[in-house]
N, C-alpha and C positions, 0 to 999 in steps of 0.2 A: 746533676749528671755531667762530669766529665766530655769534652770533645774529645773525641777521638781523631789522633794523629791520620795524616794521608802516607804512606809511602810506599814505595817502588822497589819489587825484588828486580833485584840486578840483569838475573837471566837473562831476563826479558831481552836486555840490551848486550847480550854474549859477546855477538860480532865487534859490535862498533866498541865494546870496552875493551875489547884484545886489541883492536887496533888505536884506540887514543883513548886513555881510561882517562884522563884528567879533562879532555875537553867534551867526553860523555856526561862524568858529572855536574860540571858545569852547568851543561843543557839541562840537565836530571834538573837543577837548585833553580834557572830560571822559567823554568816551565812551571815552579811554584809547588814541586812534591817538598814535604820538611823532612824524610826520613829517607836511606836507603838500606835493605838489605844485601848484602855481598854474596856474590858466586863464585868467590875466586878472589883473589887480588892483584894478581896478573904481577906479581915479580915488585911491585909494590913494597917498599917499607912502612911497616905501622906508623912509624913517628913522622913521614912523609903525605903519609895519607892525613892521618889525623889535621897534621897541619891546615891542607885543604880542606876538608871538611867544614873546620871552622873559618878557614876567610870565605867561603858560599855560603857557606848557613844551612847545609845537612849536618842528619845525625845519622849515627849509625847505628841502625838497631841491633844489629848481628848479622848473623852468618850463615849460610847453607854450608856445612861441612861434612864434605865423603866418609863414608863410615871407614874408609881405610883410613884416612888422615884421622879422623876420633881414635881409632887405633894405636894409631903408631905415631900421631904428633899433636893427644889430647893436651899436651902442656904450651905447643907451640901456639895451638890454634885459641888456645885460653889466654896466653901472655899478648898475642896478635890483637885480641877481640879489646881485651881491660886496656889497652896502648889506645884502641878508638873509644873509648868508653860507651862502648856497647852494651847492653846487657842481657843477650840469648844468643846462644851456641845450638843450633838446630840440625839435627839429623833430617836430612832432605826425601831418605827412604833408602830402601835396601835393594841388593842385589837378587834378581829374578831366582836363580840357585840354591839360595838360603830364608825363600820364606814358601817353601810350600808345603813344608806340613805345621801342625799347630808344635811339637816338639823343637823347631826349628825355631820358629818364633819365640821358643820361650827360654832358648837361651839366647836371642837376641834383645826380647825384654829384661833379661837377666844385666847383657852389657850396657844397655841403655840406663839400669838405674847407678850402674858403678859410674858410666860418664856422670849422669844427673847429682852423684852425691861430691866429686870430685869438681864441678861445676859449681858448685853452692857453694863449696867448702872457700872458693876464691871469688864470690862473691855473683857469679855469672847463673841465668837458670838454663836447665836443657830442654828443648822443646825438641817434639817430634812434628816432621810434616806427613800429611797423608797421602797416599794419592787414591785408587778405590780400590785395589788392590787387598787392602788392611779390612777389606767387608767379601771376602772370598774365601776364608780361614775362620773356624768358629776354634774358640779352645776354652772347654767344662760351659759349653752352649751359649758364650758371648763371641760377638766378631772379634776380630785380633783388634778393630781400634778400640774397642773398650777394655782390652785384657791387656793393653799399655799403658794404659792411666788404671787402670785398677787399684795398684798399689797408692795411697796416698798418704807417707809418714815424711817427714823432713827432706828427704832424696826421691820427693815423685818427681816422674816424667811429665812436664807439663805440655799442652795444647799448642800444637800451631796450625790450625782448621783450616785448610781448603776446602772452601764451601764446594767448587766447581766439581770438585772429583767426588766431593759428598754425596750431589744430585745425581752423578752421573753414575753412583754406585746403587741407585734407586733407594736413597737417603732421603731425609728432611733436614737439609741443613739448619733451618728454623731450630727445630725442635734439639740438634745435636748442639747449636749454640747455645743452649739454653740447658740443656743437662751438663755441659761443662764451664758454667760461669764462674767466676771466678779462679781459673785454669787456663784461661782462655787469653793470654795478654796479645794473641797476633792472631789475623785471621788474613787467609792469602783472597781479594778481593776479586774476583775470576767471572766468567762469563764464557758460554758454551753455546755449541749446540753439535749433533750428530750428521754423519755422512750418512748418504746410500747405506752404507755396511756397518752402521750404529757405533760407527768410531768416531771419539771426539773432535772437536772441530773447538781451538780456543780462538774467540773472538775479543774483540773491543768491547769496553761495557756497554749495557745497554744494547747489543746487538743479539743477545740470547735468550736462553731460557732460563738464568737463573732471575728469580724475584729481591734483584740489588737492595731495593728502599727496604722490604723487611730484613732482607740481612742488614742493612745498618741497624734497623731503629733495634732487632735482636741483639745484636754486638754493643751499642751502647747499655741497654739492659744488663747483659750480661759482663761489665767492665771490662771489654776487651780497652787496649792500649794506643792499637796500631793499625789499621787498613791495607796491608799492601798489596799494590795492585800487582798481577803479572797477567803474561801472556807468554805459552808456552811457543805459540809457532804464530807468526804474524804475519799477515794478508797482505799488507803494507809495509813500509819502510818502520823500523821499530820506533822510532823516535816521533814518525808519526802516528803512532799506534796508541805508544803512551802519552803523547799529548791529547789525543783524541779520546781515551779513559780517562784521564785527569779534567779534562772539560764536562765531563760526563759527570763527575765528583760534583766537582764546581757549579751545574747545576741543580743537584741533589742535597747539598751538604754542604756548610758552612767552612771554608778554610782561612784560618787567621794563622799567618806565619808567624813564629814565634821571634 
């Protein structure tokens, strides 16, 4: 069985990459994550980035890309990703306006398989992310997350699993890592818990209510690829945040840098 990779969506680290993206990453590579997901690249050349990449010793998995830019700059953001040799172009979720009925959705699954087959076709996969949103919308009696992977011929939409938003859509993540195995190559590594007013609360791992150690020992079962850790809104300083996740790892889970 396969180790699976540790790495870090970017997000996480928004602020501090807007204001110094190169001495972010840095930090990112000695703190000991081997992968990073992007949220942007902040004005950034690909053959710039790349460069650094390889003298720290990340990699870069891919990309959170706006479905507007899928849109309207699916070739830039494809040429951008193969420059770092990434290998997934991921829809991060869609705009509040255009996913409340199941009709709605299903021309948005409709563009998601033309990105997913134009993505292959140059050698990248398209992953969707979820948030829980995608368990609010039933279309011909499945949730919408299962009516975006349904199609499965050479241009499926594959899996980018946020456990966190799984739980928090009164899911089993366990069980949803485990009906999409082998679909499965990223899973966003999360931790929660709810306010007063049953609104989420993203924590540090290990600080919530999701069941971390079975989501690994699930995800290696399942060939996931990658770990990435995020944290949507962070109690502490970010960089303390993800070092304090990434120790969390580190106790849990074997990291040998590549």
């Amino acid at each position: 069985m396969a180790r699976i990779g540790i790495g870090l969506q970017l997000y996480t680290l928004r602020d501090d990459m807007a204001q110094d993206m190169e001495g972010t990453l840095r930090q990112v590579a000695t703190l000991g994550y081997e992968g990073v997901e992007f949220a942007g690249y902040f004005g950034k050349p690909a053959e710039q980035l790349k460069q650094l990449l390889d003298e720290i010793g990340l990699k870069a998995i891919g990309a959170h890309v706006s479905l507007d830019n899928l849109r309207n700059n699916l070739q830039g953001e494809i040429d951008y990703l193969l420059t770092l040799g990434a290998k997934y172009i991921i829809c991060p979720g869609v705009f509040n306006e255009e996913r409340q009925t199941a009709e709605q959705w299903l021309k948005l699954i409709a563009e998601f398989e033309t990105f997913a087959a134009e993505a292959k076709k140059q050698g990248l996969q398209f992953l969707y992310h979820n948030h829980d949103f995608e368990f609010h919308v039933n279309i011909e009696g499945e949730f919408v997350f299962d009516a975006i992977y349904a199609k499965t011929g050479e241009n499926a939409i594959n899996v980018e699993m946020d456990v966190c938003w799984v739980q928090f859509a009164g899911q089993d993540p366990l069980a949803y890592i485990a009906k999409y195995a082998g679909r499965l190559p990223l899973v966003h590594f999360k931790d929660f818990s709810k306010d007063e007013d049953g609104k989420i609360i993203t924590l540090e791992l290990g600080l919530g209510n999701v069941d971390l150690k079975k989501v690994i020992t699930a995800a290696e079962q399942a060939g996931v690829e990658w770990l990435v850790v995020e944290q949507d809104h962070c109690q502490k300083p970010p960089l303390t945040s993800v070092a304090n996740s990434l120790n969390w790892v580190k106790e849990h889970y074997t990291i040998v840098r590549n």
